[in-house]
TORDOMAR-269924 format. One record per residue (C-alpha): residue number from 1; x, y, z. Coordinates in nm, 4 decimals. Layout:
% TORDOMAR-269924
seq=NUM, c1=X, c2=Y, c3=Z
...
This chain:
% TORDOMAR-269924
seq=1, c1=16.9820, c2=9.2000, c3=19.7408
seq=2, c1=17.2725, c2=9.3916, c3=19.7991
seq=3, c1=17.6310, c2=9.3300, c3=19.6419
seq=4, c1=17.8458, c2=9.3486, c3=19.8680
seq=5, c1=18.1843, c2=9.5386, c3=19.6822
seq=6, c1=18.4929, c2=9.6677, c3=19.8436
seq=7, c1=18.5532, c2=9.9349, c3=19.5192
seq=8, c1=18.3013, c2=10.2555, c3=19.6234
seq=9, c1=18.4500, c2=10.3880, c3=19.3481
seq=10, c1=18.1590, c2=10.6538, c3=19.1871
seq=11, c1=18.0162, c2=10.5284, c3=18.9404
seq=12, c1=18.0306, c2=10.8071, c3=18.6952
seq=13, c1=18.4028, c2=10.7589, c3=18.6995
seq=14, c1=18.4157, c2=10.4375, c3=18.5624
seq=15, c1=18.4506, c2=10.3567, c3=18.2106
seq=16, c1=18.1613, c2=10.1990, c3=17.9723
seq=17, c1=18.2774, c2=9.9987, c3=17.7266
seq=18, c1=18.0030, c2=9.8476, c3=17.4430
seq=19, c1=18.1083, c2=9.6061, c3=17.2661
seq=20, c1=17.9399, c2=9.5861, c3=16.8644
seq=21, c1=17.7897, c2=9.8971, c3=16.7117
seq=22, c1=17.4840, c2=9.7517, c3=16.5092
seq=23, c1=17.1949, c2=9.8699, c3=16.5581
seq=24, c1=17.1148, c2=9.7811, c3=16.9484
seq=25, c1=17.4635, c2=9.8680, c3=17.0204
seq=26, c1=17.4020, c2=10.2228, c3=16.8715
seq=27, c1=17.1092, c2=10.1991, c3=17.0663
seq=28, c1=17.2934, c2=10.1450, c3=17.3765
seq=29, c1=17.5563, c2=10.3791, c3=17.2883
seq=30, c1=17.3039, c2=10.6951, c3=17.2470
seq=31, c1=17.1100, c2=10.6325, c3=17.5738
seq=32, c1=17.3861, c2=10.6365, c3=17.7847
seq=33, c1=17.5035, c2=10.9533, c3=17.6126
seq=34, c1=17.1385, c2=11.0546, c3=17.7200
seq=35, c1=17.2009, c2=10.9402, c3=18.0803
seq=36, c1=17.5256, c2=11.0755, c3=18.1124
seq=37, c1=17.8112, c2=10.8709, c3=18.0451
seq=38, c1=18.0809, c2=11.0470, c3=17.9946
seq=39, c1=18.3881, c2=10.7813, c3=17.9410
seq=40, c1=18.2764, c2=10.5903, c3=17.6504
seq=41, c1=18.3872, c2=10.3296, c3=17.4039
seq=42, c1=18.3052, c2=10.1629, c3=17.1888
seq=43, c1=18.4273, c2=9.7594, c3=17.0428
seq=44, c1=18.3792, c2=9.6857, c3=16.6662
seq=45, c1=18.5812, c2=9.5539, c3=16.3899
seq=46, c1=18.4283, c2=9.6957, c3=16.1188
seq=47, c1=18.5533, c2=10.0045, c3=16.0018
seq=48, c1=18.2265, c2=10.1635, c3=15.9132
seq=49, c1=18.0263, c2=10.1430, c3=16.2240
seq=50, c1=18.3303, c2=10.2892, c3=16.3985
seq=51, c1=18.2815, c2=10.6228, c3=16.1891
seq=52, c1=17.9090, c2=10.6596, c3=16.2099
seq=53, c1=17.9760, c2=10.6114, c3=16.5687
seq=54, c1=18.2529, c2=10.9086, c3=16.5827
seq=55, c1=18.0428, c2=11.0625, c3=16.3470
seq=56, c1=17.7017, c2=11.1066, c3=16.4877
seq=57, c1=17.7480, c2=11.0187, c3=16.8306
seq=58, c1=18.0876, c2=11.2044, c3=16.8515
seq=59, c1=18.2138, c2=10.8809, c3=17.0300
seq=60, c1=18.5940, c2=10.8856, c3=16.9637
seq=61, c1=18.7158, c2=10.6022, c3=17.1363
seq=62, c1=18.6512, c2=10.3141, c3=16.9844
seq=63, c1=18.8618, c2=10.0369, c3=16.8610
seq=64, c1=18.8280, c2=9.6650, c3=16.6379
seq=65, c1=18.9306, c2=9.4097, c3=16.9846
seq=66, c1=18.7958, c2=9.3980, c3=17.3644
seq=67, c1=19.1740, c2=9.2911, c3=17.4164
seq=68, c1=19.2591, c2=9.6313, c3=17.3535
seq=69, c1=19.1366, c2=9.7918, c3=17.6230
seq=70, c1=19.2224, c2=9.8240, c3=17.9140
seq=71, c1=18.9502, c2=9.7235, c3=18.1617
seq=72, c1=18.9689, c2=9.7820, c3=18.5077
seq=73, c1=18.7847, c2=9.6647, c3=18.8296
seq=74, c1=18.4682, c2=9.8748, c3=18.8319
seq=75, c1=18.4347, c2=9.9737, c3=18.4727
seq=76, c1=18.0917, c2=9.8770, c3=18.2927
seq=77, c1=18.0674, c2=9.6716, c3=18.0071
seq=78, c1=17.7517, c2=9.5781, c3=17.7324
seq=79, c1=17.7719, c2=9.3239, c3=17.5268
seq=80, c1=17.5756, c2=9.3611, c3=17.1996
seq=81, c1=17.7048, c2=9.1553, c3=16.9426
seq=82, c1=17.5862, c2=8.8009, c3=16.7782
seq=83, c1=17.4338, c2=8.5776, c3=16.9997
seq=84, c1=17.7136, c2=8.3315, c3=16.9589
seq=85, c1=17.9901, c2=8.5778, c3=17.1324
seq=86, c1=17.7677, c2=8.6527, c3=17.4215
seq=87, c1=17.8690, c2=8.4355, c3=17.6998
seq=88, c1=18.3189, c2=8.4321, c3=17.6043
seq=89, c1=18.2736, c2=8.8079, c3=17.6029
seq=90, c1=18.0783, c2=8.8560, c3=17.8848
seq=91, c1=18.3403, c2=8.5908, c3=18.0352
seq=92, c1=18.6294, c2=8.7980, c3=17.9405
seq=93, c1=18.4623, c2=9.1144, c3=18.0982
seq=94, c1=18.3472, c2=8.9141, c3=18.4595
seq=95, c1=18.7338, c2=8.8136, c3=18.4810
seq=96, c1=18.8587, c2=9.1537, c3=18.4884
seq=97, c1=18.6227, c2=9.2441, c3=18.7223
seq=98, c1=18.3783, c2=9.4980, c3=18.5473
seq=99, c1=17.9899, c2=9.4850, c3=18.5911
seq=100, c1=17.8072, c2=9.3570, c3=18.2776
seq=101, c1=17.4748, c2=9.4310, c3=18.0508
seq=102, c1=17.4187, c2=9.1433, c3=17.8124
seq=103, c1=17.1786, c2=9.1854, c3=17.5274
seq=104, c1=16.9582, c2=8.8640, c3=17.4977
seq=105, c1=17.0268, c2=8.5717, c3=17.5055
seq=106, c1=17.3043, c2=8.5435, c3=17.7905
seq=107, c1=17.4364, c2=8.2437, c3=17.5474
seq=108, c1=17.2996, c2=8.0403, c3=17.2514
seq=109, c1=17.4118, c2=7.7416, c3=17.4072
seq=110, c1=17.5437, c2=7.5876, c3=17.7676
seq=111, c1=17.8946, c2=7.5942, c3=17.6821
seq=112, c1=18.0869, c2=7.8069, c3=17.9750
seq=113, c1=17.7442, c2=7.9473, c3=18.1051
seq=114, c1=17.7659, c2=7.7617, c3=18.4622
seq=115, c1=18.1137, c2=7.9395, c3=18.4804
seq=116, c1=18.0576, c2=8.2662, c3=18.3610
seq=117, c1=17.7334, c2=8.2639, c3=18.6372
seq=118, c1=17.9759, c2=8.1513, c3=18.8934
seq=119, c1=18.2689, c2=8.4070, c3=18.8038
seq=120, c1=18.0405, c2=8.6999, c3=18.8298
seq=121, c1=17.8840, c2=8.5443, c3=19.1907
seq=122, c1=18.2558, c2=8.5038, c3=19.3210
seq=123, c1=18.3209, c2=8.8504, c3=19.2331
seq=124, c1=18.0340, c2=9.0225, c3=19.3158
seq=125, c1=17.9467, c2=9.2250, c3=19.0200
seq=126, c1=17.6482, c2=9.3460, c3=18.9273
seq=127, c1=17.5042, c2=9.1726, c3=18.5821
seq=128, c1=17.1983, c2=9.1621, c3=18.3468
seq=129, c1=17.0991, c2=9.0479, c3=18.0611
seq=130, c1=16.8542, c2=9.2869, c3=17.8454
seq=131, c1=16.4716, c2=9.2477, c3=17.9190
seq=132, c1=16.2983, c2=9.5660, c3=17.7921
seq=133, c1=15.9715, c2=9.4320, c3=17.7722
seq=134, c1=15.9714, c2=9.4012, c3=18.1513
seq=135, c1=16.0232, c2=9.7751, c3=18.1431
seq=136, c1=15.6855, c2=9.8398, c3=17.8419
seq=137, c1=15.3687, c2=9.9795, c3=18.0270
seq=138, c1=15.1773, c2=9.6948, c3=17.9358
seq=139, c1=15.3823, c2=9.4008, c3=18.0276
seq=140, c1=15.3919, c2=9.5928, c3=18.3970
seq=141, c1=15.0543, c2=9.6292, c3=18.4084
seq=142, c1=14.9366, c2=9.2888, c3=18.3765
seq=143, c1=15.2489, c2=9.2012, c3=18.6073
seq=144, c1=15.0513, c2=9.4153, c3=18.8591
seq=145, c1=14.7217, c2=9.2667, c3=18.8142
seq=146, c1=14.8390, c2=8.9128, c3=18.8214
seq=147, c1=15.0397, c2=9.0176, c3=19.1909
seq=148, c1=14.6656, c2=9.1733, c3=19.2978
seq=149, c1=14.5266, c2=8.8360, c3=19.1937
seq=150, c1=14.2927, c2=9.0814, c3=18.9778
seq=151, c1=14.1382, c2=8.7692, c3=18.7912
seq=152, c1=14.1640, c2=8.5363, c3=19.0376
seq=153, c1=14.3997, c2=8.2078, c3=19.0366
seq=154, c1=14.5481, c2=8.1891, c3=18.7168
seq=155, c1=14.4340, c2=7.8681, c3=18.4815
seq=156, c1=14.6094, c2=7.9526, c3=18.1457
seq=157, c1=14.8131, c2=8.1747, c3=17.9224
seq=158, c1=14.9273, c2=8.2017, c3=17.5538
seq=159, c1=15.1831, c2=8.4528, c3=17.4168
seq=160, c1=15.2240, c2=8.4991, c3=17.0859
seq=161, c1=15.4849, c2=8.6927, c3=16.8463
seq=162, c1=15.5436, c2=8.6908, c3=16.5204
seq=163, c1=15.7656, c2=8.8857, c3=16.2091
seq=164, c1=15.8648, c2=8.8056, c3=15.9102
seq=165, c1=16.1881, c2=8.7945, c3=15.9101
seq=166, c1=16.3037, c2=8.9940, c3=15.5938
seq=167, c1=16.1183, c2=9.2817, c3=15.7422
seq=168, c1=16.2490, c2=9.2744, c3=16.0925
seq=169, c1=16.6055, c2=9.4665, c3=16.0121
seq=170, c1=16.5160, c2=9.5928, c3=15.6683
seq=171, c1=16.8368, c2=9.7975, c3=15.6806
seq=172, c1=17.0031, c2=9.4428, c3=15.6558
seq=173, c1=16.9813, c2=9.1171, c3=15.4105
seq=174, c1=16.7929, c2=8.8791, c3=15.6308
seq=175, c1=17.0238, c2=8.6085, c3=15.5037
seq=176, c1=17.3324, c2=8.7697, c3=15.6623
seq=177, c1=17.1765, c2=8.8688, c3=15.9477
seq=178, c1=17.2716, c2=8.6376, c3=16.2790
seq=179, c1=16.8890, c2=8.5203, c3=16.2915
seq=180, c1=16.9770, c2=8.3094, c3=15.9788
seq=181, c1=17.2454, c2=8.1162, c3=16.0766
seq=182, c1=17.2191, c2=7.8382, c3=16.3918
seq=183, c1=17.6119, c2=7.8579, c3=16.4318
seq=184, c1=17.5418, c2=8.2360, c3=16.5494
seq=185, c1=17.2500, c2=8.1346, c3=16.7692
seq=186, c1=17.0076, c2=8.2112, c3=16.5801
seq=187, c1=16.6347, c2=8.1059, c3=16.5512
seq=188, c1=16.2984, c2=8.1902, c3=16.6982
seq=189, c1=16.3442, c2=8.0153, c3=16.9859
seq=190, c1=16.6810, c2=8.2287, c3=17.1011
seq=191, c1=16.5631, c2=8.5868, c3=16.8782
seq=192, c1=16.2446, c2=8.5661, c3=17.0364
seq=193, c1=16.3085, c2=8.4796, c3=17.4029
seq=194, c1=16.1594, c2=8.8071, c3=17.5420
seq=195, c1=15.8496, c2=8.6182, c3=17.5503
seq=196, c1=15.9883, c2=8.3515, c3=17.7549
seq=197, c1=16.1472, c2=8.5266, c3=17.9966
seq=198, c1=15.8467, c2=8.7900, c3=18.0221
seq=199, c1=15.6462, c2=8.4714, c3=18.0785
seq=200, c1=15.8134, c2=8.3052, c3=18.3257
seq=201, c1=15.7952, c2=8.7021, c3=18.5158
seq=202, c1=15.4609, c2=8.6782, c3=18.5138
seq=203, c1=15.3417, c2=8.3088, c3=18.5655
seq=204, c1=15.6805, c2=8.1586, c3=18.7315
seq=205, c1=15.8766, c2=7.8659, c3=18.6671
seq=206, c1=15.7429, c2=7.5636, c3=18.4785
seq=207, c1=15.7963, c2=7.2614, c3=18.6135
seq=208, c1=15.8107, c2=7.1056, c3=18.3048
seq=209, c1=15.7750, c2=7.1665, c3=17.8958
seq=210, c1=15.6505, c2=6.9878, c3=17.5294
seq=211, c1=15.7662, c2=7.1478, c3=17.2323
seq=212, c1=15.8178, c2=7.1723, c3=16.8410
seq=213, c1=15.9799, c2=7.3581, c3=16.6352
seq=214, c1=16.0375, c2=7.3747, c3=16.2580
seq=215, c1=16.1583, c2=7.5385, c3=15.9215
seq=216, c1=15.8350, c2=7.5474, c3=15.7547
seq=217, c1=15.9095, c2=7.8156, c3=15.5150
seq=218, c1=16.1198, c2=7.9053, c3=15.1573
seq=219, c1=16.3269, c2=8.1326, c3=15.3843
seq=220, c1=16.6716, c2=8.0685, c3=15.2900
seq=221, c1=16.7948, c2=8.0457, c3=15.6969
seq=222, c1=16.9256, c2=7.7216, c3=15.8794
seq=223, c1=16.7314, c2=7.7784, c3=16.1692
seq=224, c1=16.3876, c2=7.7093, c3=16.2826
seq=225, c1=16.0822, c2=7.9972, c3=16.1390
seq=226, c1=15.8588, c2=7.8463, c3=16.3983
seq=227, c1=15.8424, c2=7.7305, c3=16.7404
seq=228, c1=15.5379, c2=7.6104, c3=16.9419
seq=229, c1=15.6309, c2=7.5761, c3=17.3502
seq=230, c1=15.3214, c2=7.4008, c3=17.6143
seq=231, c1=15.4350, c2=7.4878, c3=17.9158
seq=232, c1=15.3194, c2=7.2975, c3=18.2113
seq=233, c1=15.3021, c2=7.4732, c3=18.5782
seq=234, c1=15.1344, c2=7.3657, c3=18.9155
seq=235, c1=14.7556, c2=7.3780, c3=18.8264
seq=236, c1=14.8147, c2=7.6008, c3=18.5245
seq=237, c1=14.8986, c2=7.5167, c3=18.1175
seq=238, c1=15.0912, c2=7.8025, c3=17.9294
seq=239, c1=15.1859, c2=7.8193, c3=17.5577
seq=240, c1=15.4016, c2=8.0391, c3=17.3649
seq=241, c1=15.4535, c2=8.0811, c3=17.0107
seq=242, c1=15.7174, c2=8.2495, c3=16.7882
seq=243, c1=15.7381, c2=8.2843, c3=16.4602
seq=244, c1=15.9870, c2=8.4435, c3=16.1821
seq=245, c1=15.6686, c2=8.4274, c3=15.9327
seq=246, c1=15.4109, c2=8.6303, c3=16.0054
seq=247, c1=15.3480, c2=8.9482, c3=15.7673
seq=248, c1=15.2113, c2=9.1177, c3=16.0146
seq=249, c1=15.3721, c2=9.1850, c3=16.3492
seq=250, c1=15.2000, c2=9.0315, c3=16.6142
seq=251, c1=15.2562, c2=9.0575, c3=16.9885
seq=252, c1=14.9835, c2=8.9627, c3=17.2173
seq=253, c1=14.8728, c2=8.7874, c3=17.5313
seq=254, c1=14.5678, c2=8.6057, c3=17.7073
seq=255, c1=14.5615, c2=8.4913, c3=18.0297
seq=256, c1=14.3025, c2=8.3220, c3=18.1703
seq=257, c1=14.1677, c2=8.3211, c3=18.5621
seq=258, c1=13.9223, c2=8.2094, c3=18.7256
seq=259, c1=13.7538, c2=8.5471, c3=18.7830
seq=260, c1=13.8416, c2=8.6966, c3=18.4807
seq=261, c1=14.0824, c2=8.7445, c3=18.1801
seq=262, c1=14.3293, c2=8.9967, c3=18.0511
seq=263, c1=14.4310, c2=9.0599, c3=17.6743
seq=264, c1=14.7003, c2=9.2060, c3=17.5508
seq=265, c1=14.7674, c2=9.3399, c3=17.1975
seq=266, c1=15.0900, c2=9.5303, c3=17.0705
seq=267, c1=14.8327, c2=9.6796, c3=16.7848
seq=268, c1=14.5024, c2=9.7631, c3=17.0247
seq=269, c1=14.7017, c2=9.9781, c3=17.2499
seq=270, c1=14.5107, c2=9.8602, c3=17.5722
seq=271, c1=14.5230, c2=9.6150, c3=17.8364
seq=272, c1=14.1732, c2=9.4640, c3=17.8184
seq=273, c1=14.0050, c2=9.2771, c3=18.1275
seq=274, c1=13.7323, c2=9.0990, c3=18.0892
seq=275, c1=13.4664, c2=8.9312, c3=18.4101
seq=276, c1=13.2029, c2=8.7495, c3=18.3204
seq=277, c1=12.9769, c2=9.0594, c3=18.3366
seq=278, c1=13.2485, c2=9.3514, c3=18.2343
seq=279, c1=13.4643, c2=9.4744, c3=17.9503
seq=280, c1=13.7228, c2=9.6872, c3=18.1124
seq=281, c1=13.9830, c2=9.8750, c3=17.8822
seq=282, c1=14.2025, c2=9.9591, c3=18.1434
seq=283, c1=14.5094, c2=10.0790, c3=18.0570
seq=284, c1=14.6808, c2=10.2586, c3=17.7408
seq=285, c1=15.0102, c2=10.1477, c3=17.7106
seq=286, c1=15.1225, c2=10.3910, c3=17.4117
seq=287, c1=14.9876, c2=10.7467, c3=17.5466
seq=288, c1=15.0392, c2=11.0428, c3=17.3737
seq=289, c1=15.4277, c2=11.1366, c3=17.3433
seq=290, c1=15.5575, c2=10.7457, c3=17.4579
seq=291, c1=15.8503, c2=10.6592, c3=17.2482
seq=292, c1=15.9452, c2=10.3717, c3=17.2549
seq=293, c1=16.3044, c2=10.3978, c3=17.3451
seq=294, c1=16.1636, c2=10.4876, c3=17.6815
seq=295, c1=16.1791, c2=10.0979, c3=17.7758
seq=296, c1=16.5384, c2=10.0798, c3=17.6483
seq=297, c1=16.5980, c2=10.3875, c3=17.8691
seq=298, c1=16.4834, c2=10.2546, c3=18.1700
seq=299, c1=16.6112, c2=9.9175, c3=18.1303
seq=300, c1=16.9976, c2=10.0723, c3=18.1344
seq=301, c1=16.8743, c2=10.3339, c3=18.3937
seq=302, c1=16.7880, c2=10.0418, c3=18.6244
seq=303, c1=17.1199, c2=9.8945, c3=18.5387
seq=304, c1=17.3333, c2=10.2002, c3=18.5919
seq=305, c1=17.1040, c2=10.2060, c3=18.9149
seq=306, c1=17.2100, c2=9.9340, c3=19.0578
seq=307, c1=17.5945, c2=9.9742, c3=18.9436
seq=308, c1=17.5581, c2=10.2815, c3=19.1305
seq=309, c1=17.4267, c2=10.1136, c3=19.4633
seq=310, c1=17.5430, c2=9.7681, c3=19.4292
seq=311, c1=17.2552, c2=9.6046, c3=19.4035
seq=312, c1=17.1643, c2=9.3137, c3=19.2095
seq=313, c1=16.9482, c2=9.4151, c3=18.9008
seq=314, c1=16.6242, c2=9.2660, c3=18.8113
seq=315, c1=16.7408, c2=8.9982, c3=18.5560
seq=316, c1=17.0895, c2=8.9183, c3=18.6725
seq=317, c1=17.2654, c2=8.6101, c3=18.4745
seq=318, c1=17.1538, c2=8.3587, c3=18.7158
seq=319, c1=16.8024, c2=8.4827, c3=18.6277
seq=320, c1=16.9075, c2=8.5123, c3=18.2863
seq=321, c1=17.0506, c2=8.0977, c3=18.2415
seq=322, c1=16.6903, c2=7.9781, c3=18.3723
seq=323, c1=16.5176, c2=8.1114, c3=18.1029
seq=324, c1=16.7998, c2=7.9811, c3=17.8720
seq=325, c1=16.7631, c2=7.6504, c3=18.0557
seq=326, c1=16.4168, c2=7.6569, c3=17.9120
seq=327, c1=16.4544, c2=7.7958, c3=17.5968
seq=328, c1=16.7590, c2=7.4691, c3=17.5020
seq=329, c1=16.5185, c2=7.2271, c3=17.6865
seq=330, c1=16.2308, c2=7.3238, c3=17.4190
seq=331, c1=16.4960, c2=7.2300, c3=17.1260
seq=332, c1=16.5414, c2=6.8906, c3=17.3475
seq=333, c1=16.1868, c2=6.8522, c3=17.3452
seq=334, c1=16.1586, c2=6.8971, c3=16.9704
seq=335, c1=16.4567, c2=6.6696, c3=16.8876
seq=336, c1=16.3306, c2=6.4007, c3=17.1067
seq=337, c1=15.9968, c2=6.4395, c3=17.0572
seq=338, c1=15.9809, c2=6.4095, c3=17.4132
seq=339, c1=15.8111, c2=6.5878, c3=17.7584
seq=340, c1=16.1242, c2=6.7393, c3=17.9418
seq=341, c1=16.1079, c2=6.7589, c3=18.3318
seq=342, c1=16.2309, c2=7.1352, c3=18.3718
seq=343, c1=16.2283, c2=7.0697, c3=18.8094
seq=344, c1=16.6574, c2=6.9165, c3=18.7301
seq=345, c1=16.9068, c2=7.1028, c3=18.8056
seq=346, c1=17.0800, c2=7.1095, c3=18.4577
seq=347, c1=16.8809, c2=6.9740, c3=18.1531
């Protein structure tokens, strides 16, 4: 879909402005060095992350408020801060008119989503919100065999990924970090929503979803260390499952089809299908040389991309508030100990 945008402005002109310089804004911050953005800043109030930024990146500009700089129509904004800032920041940005990159979640709530969704519309930026598992090998791969129909009508799926979560960021005390603390938007459910958006990629829309979640653990967090989603979809059951506990990371998926099944394991570096006569290892999705900053790379490339041609992006915030529509209705589901019928509008 095209945007349709009076300012042809060239993209390489326009300023890039990310906002929090942890560790996936540093991320951020080097690949678009790496893709060659030359006007950039950078938003964060502490001190310290502002000098390793001037420091190592040799990123000068860089200040402690977004209200500090000026942002004109055009420019590009990321947002990669706390999960709790996402969606007034991202708001800020939409009303001055600049195109925005939001690192997951779009929000850890529904408070000003609806609005922020219909700013950007009105205006006709380009947005997204960060997916860079759409972007890994594997992930694609099985994305193309399931649009082949490779095994056939699909019957069921289960996702799985786990961490514990004092090993996740080991640069940082897990009990400071924003995963600890609900009033940040923290949580499996929101830290972990790759695997429901990825899902819903691959499979589609549920029509409708059962779920539990808990704090099973000694952890010393106020959010949930497990969550448990059944996912219910015309003719086909899906479950996903997160978890802050496990002490070994796991990442994996199964789909079943009625011809045949695919696995998926972060550790087994393969796609696996399976017939009811063959074992097929298909694909390697770590070859010889992949880094994995590749993903991130292409993920802002894409981005950029469509800046560039003003084009809507893959995952734009419309995209982005389904699969936070699901993600709150699973909470719902666990408070209420209830099914939730996902076909409404608004939950």
């Amino acid at each position: 879909m095209r945007v349709e945008n009076n300012d042809e402005r060239i993209c390489e002109m326009s300023k890039t402005i990310v906002i929090g310089a942890g560790s996936i804004g540093k991320r951020h911050l080097r690949n678009l060095k790496q893709l060659g953005r030359k006007d950039l800043w950078v938003v964060d109030p502490d001190a310290t992350n502002q000098k390793i930024i001037s420091d190592e990146l040799n990123i000068k500009n860089a200040c402690a408020d977004f209200n500090e700089i000026e942002i004109k129509p055009g420019d590009v904004v990321f947002v990669a801060t706390p999960n709790h800032l996402h969606a007034s920041q991202a708001l800020l940005a939409v009303q001055k008119e600049a195109h925005v990159f939001v690192e997951k979640p779009l929000a850890h709530n529904w408070d000003g989503v609806q609005r922020l969704c219909q700013i950007a519309q009105e205006k006709n930026l380009v947005t997204m919100v960060g997916c860079n598992m759409r972007f890994y090998p594997a992930i694609r791969l099985i994305k193309k065999y399931l649009t082949e129909q490779r095994i056939g009508k699909v019957l069921s799926y289960r996702v799985e990924v786990g961490i514990y979560l004092p090993n996740w960021r080991p640069h940082l005390d897990y009990r400071k970090n924003y995963g600890a603390h609900k009033s940040q938007g923290g949580g499996a459910l929101l830290d972990m929503i790759h695997e429901i958006d990825y899902s819903r990629w691959l499979f589609g829309d549920p029509q409708g979803i059962y779920a539990a979640y808990d704090k099973v653990s000694g952890l010393e967090i106020d959010t949930e260390d497990i969550a448990e989603m059944i996912l219910f979809h015309n003719g086909m059951i899906g479950n996903i499952h997160l978890n802050y506990l496990s002490q070994k990371y796991t990442r994996k998926i199964h789909v079943i089809g009625e011809t045949g099944n695919l696995l998926w394991d972060w550790h087994a570096n393969g796609v696996f299908y399976y017939d009811k006569d063959t074992k097929q290892d298909t694909f390697s999705p770590i070859p010889e040389g992949y880094n994995l900053n590749e993903m991130y790379l292409a993920e802002t490339q894409h981005f950029l991309d469509c800046v560039q041609g003003r084009t809507q992006t893959c995952f734009p915030f419309a995209e982005a508030k389904r699969v936070l529509d699901i993600t709150l209705a699973a909470k719902i589901s666990s408070e209420e100990k209830q099914y939730i019928d996902l076909s409404k509008a608004h939950i």
